[in-house]
C-alpha positions as CSV (number, residue, x, y, z in Angstrom):
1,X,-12.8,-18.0,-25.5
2,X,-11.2,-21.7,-25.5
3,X,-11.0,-23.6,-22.7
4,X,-7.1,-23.5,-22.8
5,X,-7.0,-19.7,-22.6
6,X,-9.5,-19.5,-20.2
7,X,-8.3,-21.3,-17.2
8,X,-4.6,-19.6,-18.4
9,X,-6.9,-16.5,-17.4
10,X,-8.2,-17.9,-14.3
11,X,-4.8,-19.0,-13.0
12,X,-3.6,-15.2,-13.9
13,X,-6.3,-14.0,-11.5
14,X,-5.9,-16.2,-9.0
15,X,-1.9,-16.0,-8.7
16,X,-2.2,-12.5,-9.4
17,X,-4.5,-12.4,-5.9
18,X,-2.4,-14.2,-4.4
19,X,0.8,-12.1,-4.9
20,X,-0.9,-9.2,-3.8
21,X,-1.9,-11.0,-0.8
22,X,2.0,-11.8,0.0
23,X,3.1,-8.2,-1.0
24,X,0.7,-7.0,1.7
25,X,2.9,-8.9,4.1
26,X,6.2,-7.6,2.4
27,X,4.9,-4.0,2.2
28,X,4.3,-3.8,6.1
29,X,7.3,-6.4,7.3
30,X,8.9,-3.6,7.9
31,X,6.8,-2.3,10.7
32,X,6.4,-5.6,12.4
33,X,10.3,-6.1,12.2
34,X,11.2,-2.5,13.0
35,X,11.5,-3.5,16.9
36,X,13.7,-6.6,16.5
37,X,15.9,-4.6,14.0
38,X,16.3,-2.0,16.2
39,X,17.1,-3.7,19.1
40,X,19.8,-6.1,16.8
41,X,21.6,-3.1,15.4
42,X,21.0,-0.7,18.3
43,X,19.1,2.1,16.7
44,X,17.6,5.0,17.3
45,X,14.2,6.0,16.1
46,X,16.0,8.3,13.3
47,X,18.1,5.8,12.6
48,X,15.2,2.9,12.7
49,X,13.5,5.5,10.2
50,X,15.8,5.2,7.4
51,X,14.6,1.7,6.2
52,X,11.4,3.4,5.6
53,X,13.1,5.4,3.0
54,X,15.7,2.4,1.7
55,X,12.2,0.7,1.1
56,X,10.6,3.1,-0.6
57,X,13.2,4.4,-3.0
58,X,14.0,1.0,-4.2
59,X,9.9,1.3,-4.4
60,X,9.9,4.4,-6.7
61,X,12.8,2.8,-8.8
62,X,10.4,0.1,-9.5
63,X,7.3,2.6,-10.2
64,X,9.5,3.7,-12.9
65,X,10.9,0.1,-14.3
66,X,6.3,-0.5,-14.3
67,X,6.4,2.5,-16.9
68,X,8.0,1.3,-19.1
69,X,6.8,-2.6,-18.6
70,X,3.2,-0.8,-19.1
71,X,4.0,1.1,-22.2
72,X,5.4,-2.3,-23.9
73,X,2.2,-4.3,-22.8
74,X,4.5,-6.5,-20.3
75,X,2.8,-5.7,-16.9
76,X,2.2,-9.0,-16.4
77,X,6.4,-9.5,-16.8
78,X,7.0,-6.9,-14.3
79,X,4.1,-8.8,-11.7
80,X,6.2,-11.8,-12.1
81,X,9.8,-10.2,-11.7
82,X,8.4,-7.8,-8.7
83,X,7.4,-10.8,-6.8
84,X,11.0,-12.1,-7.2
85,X,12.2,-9.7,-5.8
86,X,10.6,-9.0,-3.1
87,X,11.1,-12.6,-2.0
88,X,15.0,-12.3,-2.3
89,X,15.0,-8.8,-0.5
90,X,13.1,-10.4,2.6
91,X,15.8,-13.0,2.7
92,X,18.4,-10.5,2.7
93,X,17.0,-9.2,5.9
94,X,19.1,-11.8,7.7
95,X,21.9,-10.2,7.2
96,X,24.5,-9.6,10.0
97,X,25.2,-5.6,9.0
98,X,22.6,-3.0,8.6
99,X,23.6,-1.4,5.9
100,X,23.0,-4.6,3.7
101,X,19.9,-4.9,5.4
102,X,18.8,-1.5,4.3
103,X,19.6,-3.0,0.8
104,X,17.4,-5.7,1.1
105,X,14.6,-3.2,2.0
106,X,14.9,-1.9,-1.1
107,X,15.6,-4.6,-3.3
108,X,12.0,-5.5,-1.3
109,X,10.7,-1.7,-2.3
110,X,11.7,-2.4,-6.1
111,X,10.1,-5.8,-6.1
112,X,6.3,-3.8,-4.5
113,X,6.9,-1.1,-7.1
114,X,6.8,-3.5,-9.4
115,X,3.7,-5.3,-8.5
116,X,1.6,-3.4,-6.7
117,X,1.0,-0.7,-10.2
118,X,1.1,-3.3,-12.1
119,X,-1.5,-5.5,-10.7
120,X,-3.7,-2.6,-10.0
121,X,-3.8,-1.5,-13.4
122,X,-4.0,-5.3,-14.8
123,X,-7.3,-5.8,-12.8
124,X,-8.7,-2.6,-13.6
125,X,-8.4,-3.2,-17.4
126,X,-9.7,-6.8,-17.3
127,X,-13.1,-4.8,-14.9
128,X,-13.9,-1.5,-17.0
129,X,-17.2,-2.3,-16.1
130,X,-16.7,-2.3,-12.0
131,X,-13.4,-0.4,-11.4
132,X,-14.0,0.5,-8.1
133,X,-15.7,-2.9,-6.6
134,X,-12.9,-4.6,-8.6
135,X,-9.6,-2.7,-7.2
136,X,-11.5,-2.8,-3.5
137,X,-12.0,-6.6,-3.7
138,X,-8.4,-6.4,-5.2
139,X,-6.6,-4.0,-2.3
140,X,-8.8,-6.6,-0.1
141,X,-6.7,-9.4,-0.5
142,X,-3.1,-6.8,0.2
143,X,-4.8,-5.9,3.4
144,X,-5.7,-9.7,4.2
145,X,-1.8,-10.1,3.9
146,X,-1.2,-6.5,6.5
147,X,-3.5,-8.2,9.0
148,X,-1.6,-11.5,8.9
149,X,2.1,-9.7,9.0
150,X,2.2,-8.8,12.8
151,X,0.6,-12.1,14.1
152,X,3.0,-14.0,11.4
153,X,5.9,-12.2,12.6
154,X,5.1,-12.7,16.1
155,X,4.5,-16.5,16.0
156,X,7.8,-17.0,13.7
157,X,10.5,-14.3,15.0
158,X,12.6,-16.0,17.3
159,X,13.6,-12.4,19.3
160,X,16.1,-10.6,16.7
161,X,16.4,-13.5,14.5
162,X,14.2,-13.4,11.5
163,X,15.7,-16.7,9.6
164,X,12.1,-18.6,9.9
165,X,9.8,-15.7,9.0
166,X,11.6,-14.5,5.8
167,X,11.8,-18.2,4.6
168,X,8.0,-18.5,5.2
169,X,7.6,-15.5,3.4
170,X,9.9,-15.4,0.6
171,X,9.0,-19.4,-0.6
172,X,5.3,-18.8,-1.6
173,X,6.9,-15.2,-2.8
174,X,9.2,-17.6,-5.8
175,X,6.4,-20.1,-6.3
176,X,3.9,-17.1,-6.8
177,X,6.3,-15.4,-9.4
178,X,6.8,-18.7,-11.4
179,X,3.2,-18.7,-11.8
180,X,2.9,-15.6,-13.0
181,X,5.7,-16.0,-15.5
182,X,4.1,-18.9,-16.5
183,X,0.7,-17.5,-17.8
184,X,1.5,-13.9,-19.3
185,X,0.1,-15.3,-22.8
186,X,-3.5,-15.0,-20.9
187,X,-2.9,-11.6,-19.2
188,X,-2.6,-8.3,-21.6
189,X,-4.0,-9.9,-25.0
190,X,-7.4,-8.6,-24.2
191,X,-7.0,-5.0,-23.0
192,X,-7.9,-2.8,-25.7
193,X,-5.0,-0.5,-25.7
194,X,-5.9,3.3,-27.2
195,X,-4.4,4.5,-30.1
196,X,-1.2,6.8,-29.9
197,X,-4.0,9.2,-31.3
198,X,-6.5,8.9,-29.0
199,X,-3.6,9.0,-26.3
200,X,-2.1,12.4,-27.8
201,X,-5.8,14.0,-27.0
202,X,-5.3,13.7,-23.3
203,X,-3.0,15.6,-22.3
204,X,-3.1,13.8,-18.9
205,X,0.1,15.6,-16.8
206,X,-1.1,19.1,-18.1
207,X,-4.1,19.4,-16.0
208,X,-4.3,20.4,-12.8
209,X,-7.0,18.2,-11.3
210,X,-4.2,15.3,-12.8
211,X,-1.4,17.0,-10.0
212,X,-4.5,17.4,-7.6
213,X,-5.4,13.9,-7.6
214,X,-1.6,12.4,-7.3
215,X,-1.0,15.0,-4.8
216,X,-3.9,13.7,-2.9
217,X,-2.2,9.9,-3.7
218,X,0.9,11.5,-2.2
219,X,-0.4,12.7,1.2
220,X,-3.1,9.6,1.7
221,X,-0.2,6.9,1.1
222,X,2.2,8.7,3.1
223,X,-0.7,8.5,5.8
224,X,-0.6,4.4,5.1
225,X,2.6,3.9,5.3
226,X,3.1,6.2,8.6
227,X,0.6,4.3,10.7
228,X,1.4,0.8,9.3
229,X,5.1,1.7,9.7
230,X,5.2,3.0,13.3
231,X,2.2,1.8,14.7
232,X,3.9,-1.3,16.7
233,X,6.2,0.8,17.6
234,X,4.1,3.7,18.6
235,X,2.4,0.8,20.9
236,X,5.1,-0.3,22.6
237,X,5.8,3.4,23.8
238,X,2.0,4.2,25.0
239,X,2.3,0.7,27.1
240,X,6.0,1.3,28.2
241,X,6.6,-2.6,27.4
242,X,6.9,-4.9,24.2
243,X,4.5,-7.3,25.7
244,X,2.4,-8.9,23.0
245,X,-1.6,-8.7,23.1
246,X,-3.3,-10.8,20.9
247,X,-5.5,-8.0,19.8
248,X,-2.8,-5.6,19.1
249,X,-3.3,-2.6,18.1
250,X,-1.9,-3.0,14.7
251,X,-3.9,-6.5,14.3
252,X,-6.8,-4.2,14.8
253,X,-6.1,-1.6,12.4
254,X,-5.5,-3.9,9.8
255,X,-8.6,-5.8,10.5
256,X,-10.4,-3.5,10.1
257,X,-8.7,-1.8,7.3
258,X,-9.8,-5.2,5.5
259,X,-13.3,-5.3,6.4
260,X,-13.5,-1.8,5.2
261,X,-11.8,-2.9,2.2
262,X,-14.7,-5.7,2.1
263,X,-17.8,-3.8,2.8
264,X,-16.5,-1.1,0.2
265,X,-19.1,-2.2,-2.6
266,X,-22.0,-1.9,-0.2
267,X,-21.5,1.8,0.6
268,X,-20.9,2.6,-2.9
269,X,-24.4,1.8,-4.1
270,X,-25.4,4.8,-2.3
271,X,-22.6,7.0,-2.1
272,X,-20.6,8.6,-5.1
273,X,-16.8,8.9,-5.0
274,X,-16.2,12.5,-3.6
275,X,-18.8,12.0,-0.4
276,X,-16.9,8.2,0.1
277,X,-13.9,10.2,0.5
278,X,-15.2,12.7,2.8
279,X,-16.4,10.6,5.3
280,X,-13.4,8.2,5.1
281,X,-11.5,10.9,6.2
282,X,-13.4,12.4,8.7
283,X,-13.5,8.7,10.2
284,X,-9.4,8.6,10.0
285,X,-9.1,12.1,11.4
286,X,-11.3,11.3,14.4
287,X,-9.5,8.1,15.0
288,X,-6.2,9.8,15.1
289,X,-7.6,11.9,18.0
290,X,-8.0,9.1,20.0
291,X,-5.0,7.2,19.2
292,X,-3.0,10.6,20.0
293,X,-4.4,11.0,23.1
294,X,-4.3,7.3,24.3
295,X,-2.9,6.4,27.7
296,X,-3.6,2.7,27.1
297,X,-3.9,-0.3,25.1
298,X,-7.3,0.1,24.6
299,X,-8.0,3.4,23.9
300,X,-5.0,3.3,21.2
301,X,-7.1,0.2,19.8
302,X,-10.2,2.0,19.6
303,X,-8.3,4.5,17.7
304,X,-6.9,2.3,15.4
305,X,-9.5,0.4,14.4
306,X,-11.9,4.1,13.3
307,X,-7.9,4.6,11.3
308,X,-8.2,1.1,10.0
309,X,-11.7,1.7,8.5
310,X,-11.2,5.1,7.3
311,X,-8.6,4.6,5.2
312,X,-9.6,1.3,3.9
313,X,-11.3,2.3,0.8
314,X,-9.4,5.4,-0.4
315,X,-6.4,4.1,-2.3
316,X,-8.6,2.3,-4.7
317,X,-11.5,5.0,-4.9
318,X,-9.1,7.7,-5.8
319,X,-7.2,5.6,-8.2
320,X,-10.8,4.9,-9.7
321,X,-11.0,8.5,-9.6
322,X,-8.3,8.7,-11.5
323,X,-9.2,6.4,-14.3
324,X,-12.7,7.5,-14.5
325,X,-11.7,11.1,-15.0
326,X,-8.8,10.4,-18.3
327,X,-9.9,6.7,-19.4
328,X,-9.2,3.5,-19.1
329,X,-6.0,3.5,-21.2
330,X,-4.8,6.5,-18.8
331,X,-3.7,4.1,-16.4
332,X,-0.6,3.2,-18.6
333,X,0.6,6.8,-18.0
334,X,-0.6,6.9,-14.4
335,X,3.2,6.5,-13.4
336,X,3.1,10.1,-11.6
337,X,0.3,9.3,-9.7
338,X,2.0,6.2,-8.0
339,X,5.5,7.9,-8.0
340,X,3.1,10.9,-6.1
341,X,2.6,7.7,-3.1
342,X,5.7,6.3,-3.4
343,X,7.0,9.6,-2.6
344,X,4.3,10.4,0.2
345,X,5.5,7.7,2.1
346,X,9.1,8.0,2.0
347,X,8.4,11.4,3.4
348,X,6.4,10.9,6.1
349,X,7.1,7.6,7.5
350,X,10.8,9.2,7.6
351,X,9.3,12.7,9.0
352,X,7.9,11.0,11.9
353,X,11.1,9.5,13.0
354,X,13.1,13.0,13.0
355,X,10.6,14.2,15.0
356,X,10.6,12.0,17.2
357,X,14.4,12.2,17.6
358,X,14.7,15.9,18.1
359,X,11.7,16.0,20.3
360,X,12.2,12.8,22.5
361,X,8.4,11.8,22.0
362,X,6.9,9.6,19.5
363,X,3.8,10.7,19.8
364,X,4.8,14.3,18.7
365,X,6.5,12.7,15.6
366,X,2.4,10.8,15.1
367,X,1.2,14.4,15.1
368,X,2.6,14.7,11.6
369,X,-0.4,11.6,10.7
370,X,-3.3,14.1,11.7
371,X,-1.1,16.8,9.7
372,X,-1.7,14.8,6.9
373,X,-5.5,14.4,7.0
374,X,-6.0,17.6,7.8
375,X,-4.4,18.6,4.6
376,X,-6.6,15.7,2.6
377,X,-9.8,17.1,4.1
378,X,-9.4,20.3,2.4
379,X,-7.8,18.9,-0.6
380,X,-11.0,16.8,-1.2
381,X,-13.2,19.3,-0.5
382,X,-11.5,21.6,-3.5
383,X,-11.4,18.7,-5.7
384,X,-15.3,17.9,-5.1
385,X,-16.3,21.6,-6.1
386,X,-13.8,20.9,-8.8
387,X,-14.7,17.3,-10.4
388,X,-18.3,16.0,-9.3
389,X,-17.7,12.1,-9.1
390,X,-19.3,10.1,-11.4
391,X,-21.2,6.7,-9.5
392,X,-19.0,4.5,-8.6
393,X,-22.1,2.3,-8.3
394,X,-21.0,-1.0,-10.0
């Protein structure tokens, strides 16, 4: 490789890590603003829960768009362009109506369905070798940008006036996609695309451990995005005040959803995909039970930070899982399995709302978060009988 096209390759990586620290921010903003938007607009928690779903369709419109950047070897492009946008929906959060801040949700949902595939599958296929280590050290970095998104939100928002903190955001956002643009030359020239022949022999969306895993994809993101989303919240109801801790709960669950995320590799030199899983969730499922039954700040913190760790790892083991099972080159027709979460999170993040409305209790609409584990516990055990992982050791 010559010098030139190396450090273009180097600058790829590095901006590409760098985008997916700032979409970390962008894809949880909306929890962290959820308070001051509801208390600008007047809102109730069902009506607070339908920029969870503004979000994420414009999210699963730009899932789609990745398709078809993916099948004409532009991923890189769509990196570039999802960055864009999620910089110009954040500054459309400003704006003095709701309903065109629910549009600037999802202008900010198209821009992370744009970038978060995208990058996912761009690192993967420049690390064949290391998928696992490589989308964990990848998904590090988005929940680097989760942790900083409540304390950045806090120290900029200005009570119901978000001006500063979408400015801060949405500037590095621009320069970010510029640099992207700027080096695609570098980016897809050495993936080794498979033939439309080899392609035609995997029949990927015909097997049923392919609908197993998205539908595992579907229920774990929805989890994600359910906790991250309404966590805040959630906080401010257990301590009947808004007062800010400087150990909030949700700074603790992203914490340690990032150290998770960075202590990943170690626990895969001994432990193979499906038992990883396993005891990921059983971590989540027993952190819920304390975060459900919490009476104070504390306890709720002790809860989410077993959440924060649980989860940590399983996004990027399944979708490991996913390429170790149909190849490499499957990735480029993985857009169910990222529709599958897309979906999953517009579903529950909005299910928890309703319930909370018709019941008058939050924390009965945060039952439907230990639903969802409960269901992934005995999805994963089926799919381990099913598929024996393969080492993730790497």
């Amino acid at each position: 490789m010559n010098p030139s096209k190396e450090s273009r390759n180097r600058t790829l990586s590095i901006s590409l890590h760098a985008v997916f620290f700032l979409s970390g921010i962008a894809t949880v903003l909306i929890g962290q603003v959820l308070p001051a938007l509801t208390q600008r607009f007047s809102l109730s928690d069902l009506q607070s829960g339908y920029l969870f779903p503004a979000q994420f369709a414009g999210s699963l419109t730009g899932t789609f768009l990745t398709n078809w950047f993916g099948r004409s070897g532009r991923l890189v492009y769509a990196s570039a362009i999802g960055a864009l946008l999620m910089g110009a929906g954040i500054l459309m959060m400003n704006f003095a109506t709701f309903p065109a801040v629910l549009l600037g949700f999802a202008v900010n949902g198209v821009g992370i369905g744009l970038t978060l595939p995208s990058i996912n599958v761009l690192i993967l296929e420049r690390n064949p070798a290391r998928s696992a280590s490589a989308l964990s050290f990848l998904n590090f970095f988005w929940g680097l940008g989760a942790i900083v998104s409540k304390p950045f939100v806090d120290t900029t928002a200005n009570g119901t006036n978000l001006n500063v903190t979408t400015m801060i955001l949405a500037v590095p956002l621009l320069t970010g996609a510029i640099a992207i643009f700027l080096s695609p030359s570098s980016g897809e020239a050495k993936v080794e695309k498979p033939s439309d022949e080899n392609e035609s022999l995997t029949p990927i969306w015909s097997t049923p451990i392919a609908w197993a895993i998205a539908a595992f994809n579907f229920i774990h993101v929805g989890f994600e995005s359910g906790i991250g989303g309404w966590l805040t919240t959630y906080t401010t109801r257990v301590e009947g005040t808004s007062t800010l801790h400087i150990l909030s709960p949700t700074l603790i669950y992203f914490s340690l959803f990032v150290i998770g995320r960075g202590v990943a590799p170690v626990f895969f030199r001994y432990l193979d995909e499906n038992k990883m899983l396993l005891i990921s969730l059983l971590t989540i499922l027993a952190g819920l039970a304390v975060t459900l039954s919490a009476a104070g700040i504390v306890q709720l913190g002790v809860g989410a930070a077993l959440c924060g760790f649980g989860t940590s790892s399983i996004f990027p083991t399944n979708v490991a899982r996913f390429s170790k099972t149909f190849g490499p080159g499957a990735m480029r027709r993985a857009t169910p399995l990222f529709i599958c979460g897309t979906l999953g999170a517009t579903v529950v993040t909005w299910l928890i709302g309703f319930l909370s409305e018709q019941t008058g209790s939050l924390r009965s609409g945060m039952f439907v978060l230990a639903f969802s584990i409960a269901i992934l516990i005995a999805l994963q055990i089926v799919l381990a009988f099913r598929m024996p992982a393969a080492s993730t050791r790497s």
